[in-house]
C-alpha positions in Angstrom: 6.8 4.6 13.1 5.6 7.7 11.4 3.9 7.4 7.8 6.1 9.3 5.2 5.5 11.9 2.6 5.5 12.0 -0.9 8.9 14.6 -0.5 10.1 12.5 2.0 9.6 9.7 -0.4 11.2 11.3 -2.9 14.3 12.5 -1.5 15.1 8.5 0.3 14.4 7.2 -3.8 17.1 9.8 -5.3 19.5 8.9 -2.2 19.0 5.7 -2.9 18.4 4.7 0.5 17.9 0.7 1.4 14.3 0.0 2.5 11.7 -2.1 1.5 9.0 -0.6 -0.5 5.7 -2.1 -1.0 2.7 -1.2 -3.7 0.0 -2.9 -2.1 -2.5 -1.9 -5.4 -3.9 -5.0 -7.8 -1.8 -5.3 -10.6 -4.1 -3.5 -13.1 -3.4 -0.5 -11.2 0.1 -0.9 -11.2 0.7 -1.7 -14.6 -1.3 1.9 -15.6 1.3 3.6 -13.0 4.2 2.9 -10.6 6.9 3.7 -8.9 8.9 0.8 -8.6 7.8 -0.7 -5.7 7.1 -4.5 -5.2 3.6 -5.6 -6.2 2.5 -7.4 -3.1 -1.7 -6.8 -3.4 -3.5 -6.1 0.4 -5.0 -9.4 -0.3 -2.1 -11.0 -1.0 0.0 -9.7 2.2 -0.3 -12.6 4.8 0.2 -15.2 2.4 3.6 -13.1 1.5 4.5 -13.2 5.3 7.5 -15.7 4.7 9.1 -13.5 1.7 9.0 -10.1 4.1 10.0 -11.9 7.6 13.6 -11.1 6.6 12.9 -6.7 6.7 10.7 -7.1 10.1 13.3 -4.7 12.0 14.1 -2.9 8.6 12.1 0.4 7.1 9.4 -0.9 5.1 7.2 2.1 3.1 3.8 0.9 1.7 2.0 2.9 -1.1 -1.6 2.1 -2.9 -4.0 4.7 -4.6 -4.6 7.1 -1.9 -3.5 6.0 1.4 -6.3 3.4 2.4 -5.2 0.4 1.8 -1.4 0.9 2.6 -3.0 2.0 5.8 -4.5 -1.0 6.7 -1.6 -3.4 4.9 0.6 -0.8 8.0 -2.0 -2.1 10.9 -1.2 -5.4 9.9 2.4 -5.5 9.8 2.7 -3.7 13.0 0.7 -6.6 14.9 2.2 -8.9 13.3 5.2 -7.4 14.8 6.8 -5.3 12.0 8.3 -2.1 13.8 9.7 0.6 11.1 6.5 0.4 8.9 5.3 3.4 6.6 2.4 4.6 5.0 2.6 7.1 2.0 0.6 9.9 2.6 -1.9 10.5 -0.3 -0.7 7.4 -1.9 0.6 7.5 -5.6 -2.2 10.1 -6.5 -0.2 12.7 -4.3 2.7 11.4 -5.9 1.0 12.2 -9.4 0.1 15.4 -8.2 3.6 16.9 -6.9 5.7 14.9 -9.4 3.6 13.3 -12.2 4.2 9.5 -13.5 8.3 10.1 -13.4 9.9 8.4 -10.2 
């Protein structure tokens, strides 16, 4: 599936569409900044296998710093199997950029 945008992002958050979306930073970083996601650190992601088997057919958008690690956190899912899986472009520092720390 195509990675998403930071305005694409943005407009599924104030629809309030239904996907699953993952911040894949350590929790330091997330505690600084945010944007709601669920904290599931990269090096945390297989062991968190069971808790996201249910969304493997659903939309699932992954977000870190700048793009890198949701990148590879997006490889992973999609061998695992995973189909509709996202990458933010940029990360939450494109987010900061266009929008600031406000969701």
């Amino acid at each position: 599936m195509n990675d998403i945008t930071v305005e694409e992002l943005k407009n599924k958050l104030d629809a309030n569409e239904q996907f699953l979306f993952i911040d894949v930073r350590e929790p330091y970083e997330y505690e600084a900044s945010n944007l709601g996601a669920k904290l599931i650190p990269l090096g945390n992601l297989l062991g968190a296998l069971n808790e996201l088997e249910p969304f493997k057919d659903q939309e699932i958008v992954i977000h870190c710093r700048s793009g890198a690690r949701s990148g590879s956190a997006k490889i992973t899912l999609s061998q695992l199997g995973y189909t509709k899986v996202r990458n933010l472009l940029g990360g939450i520092l494109e987010w900061e950029r266009q929008y600031g720390n406000k969701v």
